[in-house]
C-alpha positions as CSV (number, residue, x, y, z in Angstrom):
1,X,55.4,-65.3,-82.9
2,X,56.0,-66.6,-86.3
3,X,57.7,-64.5,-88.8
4,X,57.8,-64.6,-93.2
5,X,59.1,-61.3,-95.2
6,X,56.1,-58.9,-95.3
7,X,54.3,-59.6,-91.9
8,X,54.3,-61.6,-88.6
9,X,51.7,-63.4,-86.6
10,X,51.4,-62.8,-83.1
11,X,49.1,-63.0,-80.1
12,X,46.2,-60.4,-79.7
13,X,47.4,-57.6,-77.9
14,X,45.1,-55.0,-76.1
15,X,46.4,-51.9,-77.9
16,X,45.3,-54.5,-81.3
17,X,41.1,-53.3,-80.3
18,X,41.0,-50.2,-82.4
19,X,42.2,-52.1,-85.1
20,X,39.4,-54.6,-85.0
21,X,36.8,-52.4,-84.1
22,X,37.2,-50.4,-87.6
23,X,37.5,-54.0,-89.3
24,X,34.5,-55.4,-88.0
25,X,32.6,-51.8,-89.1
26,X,34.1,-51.3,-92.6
27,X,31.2,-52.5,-95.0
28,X,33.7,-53.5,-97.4
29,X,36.2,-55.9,-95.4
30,X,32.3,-57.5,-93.8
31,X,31.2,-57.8,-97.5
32,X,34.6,-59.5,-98.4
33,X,35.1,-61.6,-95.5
34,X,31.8,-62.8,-95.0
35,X,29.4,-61.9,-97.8
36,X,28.1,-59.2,-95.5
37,X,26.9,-61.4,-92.3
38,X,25.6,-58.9,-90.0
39,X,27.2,-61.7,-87.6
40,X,30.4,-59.9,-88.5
41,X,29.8,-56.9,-88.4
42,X,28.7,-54.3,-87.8
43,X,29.4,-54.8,-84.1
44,X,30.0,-52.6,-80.9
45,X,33.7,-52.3,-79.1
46,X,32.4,-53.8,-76.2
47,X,31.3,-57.0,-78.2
48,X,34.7,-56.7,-80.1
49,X,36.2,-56.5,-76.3
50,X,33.9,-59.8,-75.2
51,X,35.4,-61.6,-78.2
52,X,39.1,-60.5,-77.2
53,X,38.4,-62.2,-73.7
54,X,37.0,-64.9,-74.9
55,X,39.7,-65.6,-77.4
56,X,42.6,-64.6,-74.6
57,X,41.4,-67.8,-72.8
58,X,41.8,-70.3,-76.0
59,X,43.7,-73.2,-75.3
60,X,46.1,-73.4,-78.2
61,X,45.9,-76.4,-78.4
62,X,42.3,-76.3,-79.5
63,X,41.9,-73.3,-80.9
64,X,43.3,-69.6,-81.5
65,X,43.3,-66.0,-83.0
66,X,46.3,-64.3,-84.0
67,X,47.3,-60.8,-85.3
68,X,49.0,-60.6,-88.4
69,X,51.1,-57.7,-88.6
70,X,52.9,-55.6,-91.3
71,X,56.5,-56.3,-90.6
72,X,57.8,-52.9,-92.5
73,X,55.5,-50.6,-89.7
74,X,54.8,-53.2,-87.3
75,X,50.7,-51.9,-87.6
76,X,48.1,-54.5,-87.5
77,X,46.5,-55.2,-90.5
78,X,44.4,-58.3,-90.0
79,X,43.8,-61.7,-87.5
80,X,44.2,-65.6,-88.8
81,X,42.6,-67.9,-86.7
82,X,42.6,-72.0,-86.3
83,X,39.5,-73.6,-84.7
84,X,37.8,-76.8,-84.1
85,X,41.1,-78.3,-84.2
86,X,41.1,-82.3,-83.1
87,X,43.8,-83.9,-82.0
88,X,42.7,-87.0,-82.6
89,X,42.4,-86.9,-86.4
90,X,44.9,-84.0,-87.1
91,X,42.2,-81.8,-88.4
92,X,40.6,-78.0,-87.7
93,X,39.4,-75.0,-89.9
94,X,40.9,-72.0,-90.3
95,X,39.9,-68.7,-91.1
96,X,41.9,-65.1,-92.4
97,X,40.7,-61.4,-93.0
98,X,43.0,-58.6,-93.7
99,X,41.4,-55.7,-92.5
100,X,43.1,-52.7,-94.0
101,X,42.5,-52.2,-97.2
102,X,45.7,-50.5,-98.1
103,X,47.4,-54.0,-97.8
104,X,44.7,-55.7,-100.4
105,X,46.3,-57.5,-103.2
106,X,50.0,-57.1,-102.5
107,X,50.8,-60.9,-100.6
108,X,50.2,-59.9,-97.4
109,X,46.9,-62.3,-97.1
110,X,48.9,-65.4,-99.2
111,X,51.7,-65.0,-96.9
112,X,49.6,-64.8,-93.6
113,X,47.7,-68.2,-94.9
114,X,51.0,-70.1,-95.7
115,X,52.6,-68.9,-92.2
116,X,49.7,-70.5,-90.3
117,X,49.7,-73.7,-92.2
118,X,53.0,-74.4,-91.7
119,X,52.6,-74.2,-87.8
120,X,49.7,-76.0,-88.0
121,X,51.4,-78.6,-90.2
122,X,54.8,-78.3,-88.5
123,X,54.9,-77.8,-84.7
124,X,51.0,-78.7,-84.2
125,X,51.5,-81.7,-86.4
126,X,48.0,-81.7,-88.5
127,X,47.1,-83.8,-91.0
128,X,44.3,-81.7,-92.5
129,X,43.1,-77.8,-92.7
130,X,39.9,-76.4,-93.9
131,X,38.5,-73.7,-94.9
132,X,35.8,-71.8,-96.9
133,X,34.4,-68.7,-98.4
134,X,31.7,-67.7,-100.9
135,X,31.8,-67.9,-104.7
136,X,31.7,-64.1,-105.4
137,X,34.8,-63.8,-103.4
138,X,37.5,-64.3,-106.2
139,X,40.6,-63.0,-104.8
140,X,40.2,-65.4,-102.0
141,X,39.1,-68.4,-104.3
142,X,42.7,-67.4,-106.3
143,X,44.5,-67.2,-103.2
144,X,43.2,-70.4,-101.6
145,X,43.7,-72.7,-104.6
146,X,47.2,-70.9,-104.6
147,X,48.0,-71.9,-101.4
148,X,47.6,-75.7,-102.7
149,X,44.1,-76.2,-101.2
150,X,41.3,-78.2,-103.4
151,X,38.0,-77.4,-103.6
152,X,36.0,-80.2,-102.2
153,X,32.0,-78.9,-102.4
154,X,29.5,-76.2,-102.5
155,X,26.9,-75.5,-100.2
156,X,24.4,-74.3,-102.9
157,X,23.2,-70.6,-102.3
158,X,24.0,-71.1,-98.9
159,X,25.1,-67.3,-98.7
160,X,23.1,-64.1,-99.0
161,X,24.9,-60.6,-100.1
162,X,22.7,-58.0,-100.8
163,X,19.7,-59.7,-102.9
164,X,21.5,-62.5,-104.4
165,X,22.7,-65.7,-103.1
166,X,25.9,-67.2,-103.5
167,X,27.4,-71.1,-102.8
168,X,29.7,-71.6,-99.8
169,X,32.8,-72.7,-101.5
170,X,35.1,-75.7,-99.1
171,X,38.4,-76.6,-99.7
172,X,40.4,-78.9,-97.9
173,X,44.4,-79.5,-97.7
174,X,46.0,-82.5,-96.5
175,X,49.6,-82.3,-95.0
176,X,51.0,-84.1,-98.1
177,X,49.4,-82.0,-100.4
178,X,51.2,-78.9,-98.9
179,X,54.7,-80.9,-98.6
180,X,53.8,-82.1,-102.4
181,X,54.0,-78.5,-103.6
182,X,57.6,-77.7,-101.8
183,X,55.5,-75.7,-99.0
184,X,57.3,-76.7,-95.7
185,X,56.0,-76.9,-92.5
């Protein structure tokens, strides 16, 4: 468990399924996280269930999907996640959706992100993190490049919403970079 001011990440808890049903099926929080990738949602609780057991058996070391929590009504509001993580070079993607929309906008997200880079650059000793989204998604643009990461390409039109396509935006962020700008693991 690893705990900031407004929320706390933790492991996935059974009584945590509702939760991430309704997520999964709310056409805004799929348009936002993904750009509407039917991929995402909408899905059935049974395949929400088969993604729970699959993620259950993660090796931490590898890979893993956490809860983050409100800290004020301990209610689930969203799930960070760290993947393709090699030990070898000190490098793995990681992903973040807050799920209620209630908590959009007020830090929740930000601190969520910075709470799961400094485990993975503290304790799991990385060197790198990556992560992406698509152009249209601004808040998350503002809060990546906020969280010290640099934009490092496009994959041009790589994503459809609706009619229109849209680039796949990666940023990188390199364990100095973070220390650089006071973060601490």
């Amino acid at each position: 468990m690893i705990e900031g001011e407004l929320v706390r990440l933790r492991a996935l808890r059974a009584d945590d399924l509702d939760a991430h049903v309704r997520w999964r099926n709310d056409p805004e929080v799929v348009h936002w996280a993904t750009g509407g990738d039917p991929l995402f949602g909408p899905v059935t609780r049974e395949a929400v269930a088969h993604f729970y057991e699959s993620r259950l058996r993660d090796d931490p070391r590898v890979q893993a999907t956490l809860t983050v929590e409100d800290l004020a009504d301990g209610r689930a509001i969203g799930m960070v996640d760290y993947r393709d993580l090699d030990p070898f070079t000190g490098c793995a993607t990681v992903g973040i959706t807050i799920g209620e929309r209630d908590h959009w906008g007020g830090g929740y997200g930000s601190e969520a992100l910075h709470l799961l880079l400094g485990h993975l650059f503290g304790p799991l000793r990385l060197h790198r993190v990556e992560l992406d989204t698509w152009s249209g998604n601004e808040r998350a643009l503002r809060a990546f490049r906020a969280a010290g990461f640099i934009e490092e390409g496009r994959r041009r039109e790589s994503v459809r919403v609706g009619d229109e396509w849209h680039d796949r935006v990666l940023f990188g962020l390199l364990k100095q970079e973070w220390t650089a700008h006071g973060k601490r693991p």
